[in-house]
N, C-alpha and C positions, 0 to 999 in steps of 0.2 A: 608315748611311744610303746610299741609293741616290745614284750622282752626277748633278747636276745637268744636263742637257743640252736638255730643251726645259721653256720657263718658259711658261705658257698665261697671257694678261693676264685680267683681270675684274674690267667697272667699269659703273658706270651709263652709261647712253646717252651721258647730260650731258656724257661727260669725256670721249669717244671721238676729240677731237680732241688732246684731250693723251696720249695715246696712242704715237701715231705717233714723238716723240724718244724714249721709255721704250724703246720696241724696237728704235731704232735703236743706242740707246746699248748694250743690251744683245746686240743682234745683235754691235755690234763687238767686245763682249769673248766671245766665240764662243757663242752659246746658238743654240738654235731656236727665236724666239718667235711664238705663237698669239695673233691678236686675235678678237676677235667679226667674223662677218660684215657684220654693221650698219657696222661702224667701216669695212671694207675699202670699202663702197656710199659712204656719208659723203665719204672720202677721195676717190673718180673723182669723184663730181659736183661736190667741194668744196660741201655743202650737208650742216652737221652741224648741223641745228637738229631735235633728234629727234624734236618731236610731227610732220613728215614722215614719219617713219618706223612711228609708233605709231598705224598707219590702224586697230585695234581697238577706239579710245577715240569712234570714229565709226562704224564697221560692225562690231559685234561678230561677226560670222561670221569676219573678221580673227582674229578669237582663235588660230586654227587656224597662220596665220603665228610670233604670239608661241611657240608651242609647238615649232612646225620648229625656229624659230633657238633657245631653249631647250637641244632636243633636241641639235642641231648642237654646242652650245658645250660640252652638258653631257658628250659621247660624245668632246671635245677636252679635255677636263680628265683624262677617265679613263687618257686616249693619254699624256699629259704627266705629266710629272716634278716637275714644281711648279706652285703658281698663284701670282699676282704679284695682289693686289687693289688698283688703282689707286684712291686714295679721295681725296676734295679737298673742299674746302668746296661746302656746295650750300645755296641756304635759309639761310643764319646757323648752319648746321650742320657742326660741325667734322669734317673725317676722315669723311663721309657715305659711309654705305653702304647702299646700299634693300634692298630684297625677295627681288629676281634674284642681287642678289650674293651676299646670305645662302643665298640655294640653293645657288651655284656653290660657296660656302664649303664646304656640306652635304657636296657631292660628292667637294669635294679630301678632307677629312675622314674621310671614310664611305672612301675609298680608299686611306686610309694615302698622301695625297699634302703633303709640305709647303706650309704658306700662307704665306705674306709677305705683308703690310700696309704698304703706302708710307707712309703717314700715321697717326696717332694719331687713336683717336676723340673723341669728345666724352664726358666723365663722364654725360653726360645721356643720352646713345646708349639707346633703348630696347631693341635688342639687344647692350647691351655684356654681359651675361652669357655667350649667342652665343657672340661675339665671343672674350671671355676664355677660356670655356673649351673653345676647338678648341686653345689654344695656339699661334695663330700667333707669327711671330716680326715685329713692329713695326720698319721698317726708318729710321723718321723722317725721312722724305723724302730718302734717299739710297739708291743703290746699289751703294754702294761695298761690299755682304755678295757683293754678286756677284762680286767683283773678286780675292779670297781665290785 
């Protein structure tokens, strides 16, 4: 396997604000880490409440935005060495992973890019099939795989 050197995050909007220690923590043990653009906006205005940012659920000509930043994350996963998928409770839903994620998963995948999953999902997880058979590696809310 290819050595590890930049880790690309990918997480629901929701989580974007926990984010920010995952990369620092991982920047200190030397990586390159990639966040979604949304998160980097989030962060300067300190305003991560994301239907802000989800102007397409009101103007759907927006649509076109969701697609940019899509495109943007999805041409940073290709670039990168692994993907890091930050999952956390959302809803009563264990280890929540949406839609977008499961795409970005698609990507790492389809690219022969290792995945990492920070958290375990829920048995109920409607795409735990997905899920199980990319074979990511479940890192159970630590980082310490990085630390090797």
């Amino acid at each position: 396997m290819k050595k590890i050197k930049t880790i690309v995050i990918c997480s629901s909007g929701s989580f974007y604000k926990q984010l920010f220690p995952i990369q620092t923590s991982l920047k200190k043990l030397g990586y390159k880490v990639v966040l979604p653009v949304t998160a980097h906006k989030m962060k300067r205005t300190n305003n991560f409440d994301i239907k802000t940012y989800k102007t397409w659920y009101k103007k759907p000509q927006d649509y076109s935005k969701k697609r940019a930043y899509m495109d943007k994350h999805f041409k940073k996963i290709i670039k990168g060495d692994a993907i890091l998928v930050a999952n956390f409770d959302k809803k009563r839903i264990k280890g929540y992973i949406g839609g977008n994620t499961l795409m970005e998963i698609t990507i790492a995948y389809f690219h022969k890019k290792p995945i990492f999953i920070l958290n375990d999902i829920s048995s109920k997880s409607l795409i735990k099939e997905e899920i199980y058979g990319v074979n990511p590696v479940f890192l159970k809310g630590s980082l310490n795989y990085f630390t090797l």
